[in-house]
Backbone as XML, in Angstrom:
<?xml version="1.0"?>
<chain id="A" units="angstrom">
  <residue number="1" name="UNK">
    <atom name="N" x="124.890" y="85.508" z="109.629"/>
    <atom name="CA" x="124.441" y="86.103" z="110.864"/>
    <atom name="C" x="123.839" y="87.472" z="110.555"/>
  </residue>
  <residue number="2" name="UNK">
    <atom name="N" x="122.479" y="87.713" z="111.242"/>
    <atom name="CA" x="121.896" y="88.764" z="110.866"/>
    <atom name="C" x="122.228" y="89.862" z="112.151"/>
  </residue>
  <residue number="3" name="UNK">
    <atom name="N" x="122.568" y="90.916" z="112.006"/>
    <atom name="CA" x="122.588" y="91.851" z="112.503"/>
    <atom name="C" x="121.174" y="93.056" z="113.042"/>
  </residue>
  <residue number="4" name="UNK">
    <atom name="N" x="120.948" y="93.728" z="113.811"/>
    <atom name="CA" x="120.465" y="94.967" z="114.416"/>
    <atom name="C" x="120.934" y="96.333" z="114.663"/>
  </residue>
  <residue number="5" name="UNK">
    <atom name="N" x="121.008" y="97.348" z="113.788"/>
    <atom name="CA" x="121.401" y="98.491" z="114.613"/>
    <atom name="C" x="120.434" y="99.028" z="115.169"/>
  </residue>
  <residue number="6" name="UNK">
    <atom name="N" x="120.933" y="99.904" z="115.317"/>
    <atom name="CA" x="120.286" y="100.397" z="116.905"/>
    <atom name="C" x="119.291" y="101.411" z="116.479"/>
  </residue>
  <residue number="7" name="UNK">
    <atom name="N" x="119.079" y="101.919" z="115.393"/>
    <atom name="CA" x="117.961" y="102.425" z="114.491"/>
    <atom name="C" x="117.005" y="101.978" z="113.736"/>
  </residue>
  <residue number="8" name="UNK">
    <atom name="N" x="117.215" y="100.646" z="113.670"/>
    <atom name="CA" x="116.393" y="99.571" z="113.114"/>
    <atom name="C" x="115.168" y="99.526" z="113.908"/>
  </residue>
  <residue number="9" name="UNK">
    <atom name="N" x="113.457" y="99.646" z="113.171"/>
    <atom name="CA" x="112.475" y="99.821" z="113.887"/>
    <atom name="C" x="112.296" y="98.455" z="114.675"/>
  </residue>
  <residue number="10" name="UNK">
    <atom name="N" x="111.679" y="98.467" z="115.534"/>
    <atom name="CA" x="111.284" y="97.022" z="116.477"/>
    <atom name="C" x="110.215" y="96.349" z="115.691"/>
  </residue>
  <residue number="11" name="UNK">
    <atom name="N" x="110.208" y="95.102" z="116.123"/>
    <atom name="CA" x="109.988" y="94.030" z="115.140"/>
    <atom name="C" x="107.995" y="94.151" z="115.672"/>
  </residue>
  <residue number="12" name="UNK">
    <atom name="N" x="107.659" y="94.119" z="114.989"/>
    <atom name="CA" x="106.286" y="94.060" z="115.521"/>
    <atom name="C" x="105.580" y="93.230" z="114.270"/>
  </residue>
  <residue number="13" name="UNK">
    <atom name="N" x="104.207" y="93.005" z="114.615"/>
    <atom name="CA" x="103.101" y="91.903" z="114.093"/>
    <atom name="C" x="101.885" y="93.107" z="113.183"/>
  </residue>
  <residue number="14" name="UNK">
    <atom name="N" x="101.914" y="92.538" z="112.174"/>
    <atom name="CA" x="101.149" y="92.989" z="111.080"/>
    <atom name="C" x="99.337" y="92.503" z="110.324"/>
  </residue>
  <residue number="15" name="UNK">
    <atom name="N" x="98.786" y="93.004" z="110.709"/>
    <atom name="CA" x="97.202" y="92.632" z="110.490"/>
    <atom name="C" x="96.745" y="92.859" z="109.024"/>
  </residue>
  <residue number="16" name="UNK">
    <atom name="N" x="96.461" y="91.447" z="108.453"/>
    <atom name="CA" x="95.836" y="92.128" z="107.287"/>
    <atom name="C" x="94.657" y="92.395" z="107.730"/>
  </residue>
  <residue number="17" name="UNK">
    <atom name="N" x="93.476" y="92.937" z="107.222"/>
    <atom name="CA" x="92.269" y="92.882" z="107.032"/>
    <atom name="C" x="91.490" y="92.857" z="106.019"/>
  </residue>
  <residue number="18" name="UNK">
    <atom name="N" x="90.002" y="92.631" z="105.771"/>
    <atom name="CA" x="89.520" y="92.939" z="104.753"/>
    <atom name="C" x="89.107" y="94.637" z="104.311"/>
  </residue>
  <residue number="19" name="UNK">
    <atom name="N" x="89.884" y="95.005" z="103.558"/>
    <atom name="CA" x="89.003" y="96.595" z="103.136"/>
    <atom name="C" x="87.641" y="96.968" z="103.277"/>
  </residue>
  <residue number="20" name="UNK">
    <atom name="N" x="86.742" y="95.984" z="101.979"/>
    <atom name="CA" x="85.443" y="95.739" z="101.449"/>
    <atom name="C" x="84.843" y="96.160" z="102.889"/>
  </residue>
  <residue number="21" name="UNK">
    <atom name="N" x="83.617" y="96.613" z="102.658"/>
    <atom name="CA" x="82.479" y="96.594" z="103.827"/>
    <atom name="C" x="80.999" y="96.300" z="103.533"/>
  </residue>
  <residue number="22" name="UNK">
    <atom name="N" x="79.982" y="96.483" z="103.122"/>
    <atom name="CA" x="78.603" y="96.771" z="103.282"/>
    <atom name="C" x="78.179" y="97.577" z="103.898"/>
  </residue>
  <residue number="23" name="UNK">
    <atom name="N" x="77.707" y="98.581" z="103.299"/>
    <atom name="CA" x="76.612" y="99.251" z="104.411"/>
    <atom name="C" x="75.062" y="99.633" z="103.607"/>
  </residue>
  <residue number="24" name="UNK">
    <atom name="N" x="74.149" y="99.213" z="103.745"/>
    <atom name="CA" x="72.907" y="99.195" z="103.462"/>
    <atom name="C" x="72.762" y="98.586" z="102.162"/>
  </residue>
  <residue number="25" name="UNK">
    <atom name="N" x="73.344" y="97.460" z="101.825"/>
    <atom name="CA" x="73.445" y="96.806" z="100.670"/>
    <atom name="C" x="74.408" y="97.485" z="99.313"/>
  </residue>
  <residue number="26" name="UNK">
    <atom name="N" x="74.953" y="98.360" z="99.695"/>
    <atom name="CA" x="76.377" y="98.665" z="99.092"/>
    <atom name="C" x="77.690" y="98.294" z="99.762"/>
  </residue>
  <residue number="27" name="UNK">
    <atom name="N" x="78.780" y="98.159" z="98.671"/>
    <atom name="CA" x="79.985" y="98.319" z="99.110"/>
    <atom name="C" x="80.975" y="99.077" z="99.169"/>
  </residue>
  <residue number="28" name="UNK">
    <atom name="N" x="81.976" y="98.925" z="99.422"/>
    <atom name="CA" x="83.169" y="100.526" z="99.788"/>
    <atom name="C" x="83.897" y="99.764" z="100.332"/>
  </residue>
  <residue number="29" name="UNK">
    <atom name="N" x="85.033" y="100.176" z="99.928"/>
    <atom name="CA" x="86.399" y="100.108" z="100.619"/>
    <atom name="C" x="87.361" y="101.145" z="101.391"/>
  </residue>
  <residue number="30" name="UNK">
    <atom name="N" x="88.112" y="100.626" z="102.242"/>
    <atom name="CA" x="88.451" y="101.748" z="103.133"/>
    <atom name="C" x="89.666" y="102.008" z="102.695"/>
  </residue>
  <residue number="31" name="UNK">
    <atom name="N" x="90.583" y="103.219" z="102.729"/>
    <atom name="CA" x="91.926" y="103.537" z="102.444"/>
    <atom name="C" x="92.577" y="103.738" z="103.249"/>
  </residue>
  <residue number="32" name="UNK">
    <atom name="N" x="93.918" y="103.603" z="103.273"/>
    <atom name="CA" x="94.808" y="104.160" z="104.497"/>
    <atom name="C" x="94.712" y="105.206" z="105.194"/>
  </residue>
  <residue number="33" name="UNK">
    <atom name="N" x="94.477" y="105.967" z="104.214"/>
    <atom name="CA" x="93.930" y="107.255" z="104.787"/>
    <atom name="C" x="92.966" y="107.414" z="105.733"/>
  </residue>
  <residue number="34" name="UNK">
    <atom name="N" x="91.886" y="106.711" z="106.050"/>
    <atom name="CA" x="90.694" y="106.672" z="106.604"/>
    <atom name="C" x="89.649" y="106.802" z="105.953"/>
  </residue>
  <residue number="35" name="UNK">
    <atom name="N" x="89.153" y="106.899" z="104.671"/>
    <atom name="CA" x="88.162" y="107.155" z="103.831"/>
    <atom name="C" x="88.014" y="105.690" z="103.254"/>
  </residue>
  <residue number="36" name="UNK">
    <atom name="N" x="86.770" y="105.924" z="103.400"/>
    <atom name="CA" x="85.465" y="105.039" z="102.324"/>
    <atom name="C" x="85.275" y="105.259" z="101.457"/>
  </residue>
  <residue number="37" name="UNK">
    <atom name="N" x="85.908" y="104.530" z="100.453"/>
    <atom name="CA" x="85.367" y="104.752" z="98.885"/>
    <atom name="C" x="84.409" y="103.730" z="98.139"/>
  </residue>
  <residue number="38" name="UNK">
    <atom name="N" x="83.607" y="104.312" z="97.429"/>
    <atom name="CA" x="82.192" y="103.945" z="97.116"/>
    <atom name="C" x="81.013" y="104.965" z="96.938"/>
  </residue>
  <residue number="39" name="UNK">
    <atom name="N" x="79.998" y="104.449" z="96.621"/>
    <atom name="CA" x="79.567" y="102.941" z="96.611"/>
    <atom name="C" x="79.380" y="102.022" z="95.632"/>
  </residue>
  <residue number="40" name="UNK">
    <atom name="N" x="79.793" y="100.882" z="95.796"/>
    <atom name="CA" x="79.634" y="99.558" z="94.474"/>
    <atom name="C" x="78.490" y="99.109" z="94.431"/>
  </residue>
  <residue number="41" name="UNK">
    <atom name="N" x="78.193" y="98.572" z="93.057"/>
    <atom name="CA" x="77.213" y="97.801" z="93.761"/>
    <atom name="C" x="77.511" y="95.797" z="93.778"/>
  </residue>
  <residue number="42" name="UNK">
    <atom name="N" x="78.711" y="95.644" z="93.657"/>
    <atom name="CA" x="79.045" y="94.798" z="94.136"/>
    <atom name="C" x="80.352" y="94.218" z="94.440"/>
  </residue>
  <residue number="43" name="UNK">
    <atom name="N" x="80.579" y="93.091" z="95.126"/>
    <atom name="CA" x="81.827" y="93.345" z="96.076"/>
    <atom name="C" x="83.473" y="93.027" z="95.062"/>
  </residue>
  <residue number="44" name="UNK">
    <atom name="N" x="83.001" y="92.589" z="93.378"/>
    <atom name="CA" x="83.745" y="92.242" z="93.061"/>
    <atom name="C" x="84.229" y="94.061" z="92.043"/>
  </residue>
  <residue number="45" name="UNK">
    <atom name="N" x="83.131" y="94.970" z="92.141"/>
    <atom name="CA" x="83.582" y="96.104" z="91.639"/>
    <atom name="C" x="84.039" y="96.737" z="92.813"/>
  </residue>
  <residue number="46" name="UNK">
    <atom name="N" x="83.779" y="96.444" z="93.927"/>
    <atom name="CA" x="84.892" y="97.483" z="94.648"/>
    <atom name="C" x="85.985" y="96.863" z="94.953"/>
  </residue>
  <residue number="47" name="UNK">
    <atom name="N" x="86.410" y="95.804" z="94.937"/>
    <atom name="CA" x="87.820" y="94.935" z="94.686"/>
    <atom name="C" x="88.722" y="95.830" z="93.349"/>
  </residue>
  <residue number="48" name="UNK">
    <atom name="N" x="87.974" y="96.334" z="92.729"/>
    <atom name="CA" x="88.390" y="96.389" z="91.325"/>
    <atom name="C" x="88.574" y="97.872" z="91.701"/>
  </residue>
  <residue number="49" name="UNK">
    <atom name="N" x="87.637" y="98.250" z="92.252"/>
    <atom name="CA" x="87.843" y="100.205" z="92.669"/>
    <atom name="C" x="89.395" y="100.147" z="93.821"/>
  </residue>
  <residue number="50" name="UNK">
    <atom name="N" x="89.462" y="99.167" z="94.373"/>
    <atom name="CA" x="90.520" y="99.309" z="95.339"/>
    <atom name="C" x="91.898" y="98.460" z="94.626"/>
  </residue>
  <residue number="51" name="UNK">
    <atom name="N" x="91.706" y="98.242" z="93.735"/>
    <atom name="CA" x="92.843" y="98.242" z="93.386"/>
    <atom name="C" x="92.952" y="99.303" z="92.205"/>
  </residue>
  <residue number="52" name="UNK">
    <atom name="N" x="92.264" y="99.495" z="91.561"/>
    <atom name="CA" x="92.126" y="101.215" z="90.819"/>
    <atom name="C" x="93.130" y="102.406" z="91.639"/>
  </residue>
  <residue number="53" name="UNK">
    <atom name="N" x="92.415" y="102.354" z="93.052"/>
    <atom name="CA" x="92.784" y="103.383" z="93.637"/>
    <atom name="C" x="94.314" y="102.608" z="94.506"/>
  </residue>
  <residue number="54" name="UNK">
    <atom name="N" x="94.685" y="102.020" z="94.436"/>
    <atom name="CA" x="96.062" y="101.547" z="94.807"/>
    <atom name="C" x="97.105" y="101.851" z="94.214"/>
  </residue>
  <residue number="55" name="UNK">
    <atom name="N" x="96.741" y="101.341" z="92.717"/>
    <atom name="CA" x="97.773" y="101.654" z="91.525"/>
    <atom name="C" x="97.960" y="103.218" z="91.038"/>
  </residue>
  <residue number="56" name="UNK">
    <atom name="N" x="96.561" y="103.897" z="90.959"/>
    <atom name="CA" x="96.856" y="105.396" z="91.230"/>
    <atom name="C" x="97.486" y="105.800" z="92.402"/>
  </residue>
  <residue number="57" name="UNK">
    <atom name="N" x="97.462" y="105.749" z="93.445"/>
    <atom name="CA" x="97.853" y="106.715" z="94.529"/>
    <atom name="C" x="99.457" y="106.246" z="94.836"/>
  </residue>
  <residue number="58" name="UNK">
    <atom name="N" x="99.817" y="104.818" z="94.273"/>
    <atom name="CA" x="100.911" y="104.558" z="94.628"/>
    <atom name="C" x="102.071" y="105.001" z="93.392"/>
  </residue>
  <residue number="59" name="UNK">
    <atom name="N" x="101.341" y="105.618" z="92.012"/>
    <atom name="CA" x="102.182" y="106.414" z="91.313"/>
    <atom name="C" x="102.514" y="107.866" z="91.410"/>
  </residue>
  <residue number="60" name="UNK">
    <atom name="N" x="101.400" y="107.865" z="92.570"/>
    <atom name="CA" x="101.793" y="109.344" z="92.915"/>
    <atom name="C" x="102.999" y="110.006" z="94.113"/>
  </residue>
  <residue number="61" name="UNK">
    <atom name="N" x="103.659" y="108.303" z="94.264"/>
    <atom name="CA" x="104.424" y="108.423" z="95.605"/>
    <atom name="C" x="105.668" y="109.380" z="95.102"/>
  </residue>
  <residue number="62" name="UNK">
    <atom name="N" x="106.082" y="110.312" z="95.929"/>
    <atom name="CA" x="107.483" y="111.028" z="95.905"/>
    <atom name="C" x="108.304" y="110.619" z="95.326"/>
  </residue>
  <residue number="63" name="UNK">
    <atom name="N" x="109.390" y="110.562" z="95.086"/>
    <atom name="CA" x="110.445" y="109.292" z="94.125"/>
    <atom name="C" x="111.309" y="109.715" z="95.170"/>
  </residue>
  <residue number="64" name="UNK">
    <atom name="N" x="112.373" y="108.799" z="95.643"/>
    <atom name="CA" x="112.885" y="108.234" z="96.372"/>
    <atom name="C" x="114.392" y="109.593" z="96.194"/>
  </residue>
  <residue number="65" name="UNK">
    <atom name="N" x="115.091" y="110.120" z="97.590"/>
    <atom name="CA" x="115.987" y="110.672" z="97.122"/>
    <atom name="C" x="117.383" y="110.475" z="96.231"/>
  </residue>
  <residue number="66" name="UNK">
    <atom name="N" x="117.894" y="111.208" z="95.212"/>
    <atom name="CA" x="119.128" y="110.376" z="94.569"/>
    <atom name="C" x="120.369" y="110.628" z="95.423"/>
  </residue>
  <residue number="67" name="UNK">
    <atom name="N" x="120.990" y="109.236" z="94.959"/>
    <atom name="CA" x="122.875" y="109.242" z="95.930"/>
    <atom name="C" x="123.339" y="109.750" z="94.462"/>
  </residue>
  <residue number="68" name="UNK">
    <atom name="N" x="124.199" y="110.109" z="94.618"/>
    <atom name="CA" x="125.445" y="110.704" z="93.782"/>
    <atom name="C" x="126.790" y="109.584" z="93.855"/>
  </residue>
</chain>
């Protein structure tokens, strides 16, 4: 039996999307942040730029606090 406390966020629905875009025959990908990165010149190098920039930015995350 699964449980809820009462701090537990509410259950909500999750969108992937595609990053990639085009704009005037280039590509770019978008970040969480809100930025467009680019431009490629094709859709399988900015696949490759967005996961570039995934694996960097996600080693730059805080490290988690320690328990004792």
């Amino acid at each position: 039996m699964y449980g809820k406390r009462q701090y537990d966020p509410a259950p909500a629905t999750y969108y992937r999307t595609d990053r990639i875009s085009t704009v005037n025959g280039q590509y770019f990908f978008a970040t969480r942040e809100g930025t467009l990165e680019g431009p490629f010149f094709t859709r399988f190098d900015a696949q490759q730029g967005a996961s570039r920039y995934s694996r960097l930015h996600s080693s730059k995350a805080p490290p988690s606090p320690r328990r004792h």
